[in-house]
C-alpha positions as CSV (number, residue, x, y, z in Angstrom):
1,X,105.9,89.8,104.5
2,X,104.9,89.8,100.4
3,X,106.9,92.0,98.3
4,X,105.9,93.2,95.4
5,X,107.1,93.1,91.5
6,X,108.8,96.2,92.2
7,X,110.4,95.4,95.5
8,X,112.1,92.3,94.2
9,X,113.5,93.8,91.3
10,X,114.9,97.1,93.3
11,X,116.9,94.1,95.7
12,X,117.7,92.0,92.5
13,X,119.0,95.4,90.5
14,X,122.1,96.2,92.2
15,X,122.7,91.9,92.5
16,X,122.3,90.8,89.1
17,X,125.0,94.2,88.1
18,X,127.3,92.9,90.1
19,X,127.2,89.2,89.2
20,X,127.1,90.0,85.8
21,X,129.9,92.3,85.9
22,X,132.1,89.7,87.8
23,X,131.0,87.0,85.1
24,X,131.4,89.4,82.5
25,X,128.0,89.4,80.9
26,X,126.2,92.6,80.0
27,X,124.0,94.1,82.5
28,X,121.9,94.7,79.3
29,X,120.9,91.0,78.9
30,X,117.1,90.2,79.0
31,X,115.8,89.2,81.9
32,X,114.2,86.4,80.1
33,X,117.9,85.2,79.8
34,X,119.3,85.9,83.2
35,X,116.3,83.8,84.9
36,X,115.7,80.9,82.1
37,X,117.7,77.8,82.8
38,X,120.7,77.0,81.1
39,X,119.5,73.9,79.9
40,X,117.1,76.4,78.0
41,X,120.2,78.6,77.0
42,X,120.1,81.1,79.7
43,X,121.8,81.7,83.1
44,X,119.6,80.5,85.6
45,X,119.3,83.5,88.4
46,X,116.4,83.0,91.1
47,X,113.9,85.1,90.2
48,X,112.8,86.4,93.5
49,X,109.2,87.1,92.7
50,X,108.4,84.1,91.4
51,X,110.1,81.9,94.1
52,X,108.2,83.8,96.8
53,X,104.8,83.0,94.7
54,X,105.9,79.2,94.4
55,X,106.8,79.2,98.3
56,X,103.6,80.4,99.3
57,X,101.6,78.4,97.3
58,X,103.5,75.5,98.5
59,X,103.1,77.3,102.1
60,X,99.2,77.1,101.8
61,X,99.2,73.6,100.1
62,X,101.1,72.1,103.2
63,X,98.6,73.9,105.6
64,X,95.5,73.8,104.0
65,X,93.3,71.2,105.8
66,X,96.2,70.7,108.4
67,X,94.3,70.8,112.0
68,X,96.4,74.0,112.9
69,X,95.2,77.7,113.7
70,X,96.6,78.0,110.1
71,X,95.3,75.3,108.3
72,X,91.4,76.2,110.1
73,X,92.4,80.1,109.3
74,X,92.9,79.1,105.4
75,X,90.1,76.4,105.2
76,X,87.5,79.5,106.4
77,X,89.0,81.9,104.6
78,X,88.7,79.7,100.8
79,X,85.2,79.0,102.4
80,X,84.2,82.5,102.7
81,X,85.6,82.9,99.4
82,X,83.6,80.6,97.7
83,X,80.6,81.5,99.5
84,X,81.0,85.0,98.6
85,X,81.6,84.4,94.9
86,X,79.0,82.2,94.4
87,X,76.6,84.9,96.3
88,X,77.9,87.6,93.9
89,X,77.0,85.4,90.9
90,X,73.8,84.3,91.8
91,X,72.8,88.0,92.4
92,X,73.2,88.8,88.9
């Protein structure tokens, strides 16, 4: 399952106010300082969205031209791709 922008931030929401109430931190702090590392002067939360995106790109990396169901599934699948782009560019 993918969730959306949206969907991560309406499970992070009611997470981050807690945490930050319990460290004491205002639930008004940007968001580019709750999920910046603190080496970078920021808190360091997950951002959910953007792990999911890094674990499924490192998902298809370790699949792709693995000789699985998978790996065949996403070889076709970035073949038809191609093929269909290239087909839509030629055509123009």
């Amino acid at each position: 399952m993918y969730l959306t922008r949206e969907d991560c931030d309406i499970i992070m929401r009611p997470v981050l106010k807690s945490i930050l109430a319990k460290m004491r931190i205002s639930a008004k702090l940007p968001s580019s300082l709750i999920y910046v590392s603190p080496e970078k002067g920021g808190i360091g939360f997950l951002n959910l969205y953007e792990s999911q995106g890094r674990k499924l790109i490192k998902l298809a990396i370790e699949n792709l031209n693995a000789d699985t169901i998978t790996g065949q599934f996403l070889d076709c699948s970035l073949e038809q791709l191609i093929l269909t782009k290239t087909h839509a560019n030629i055509g123009t």
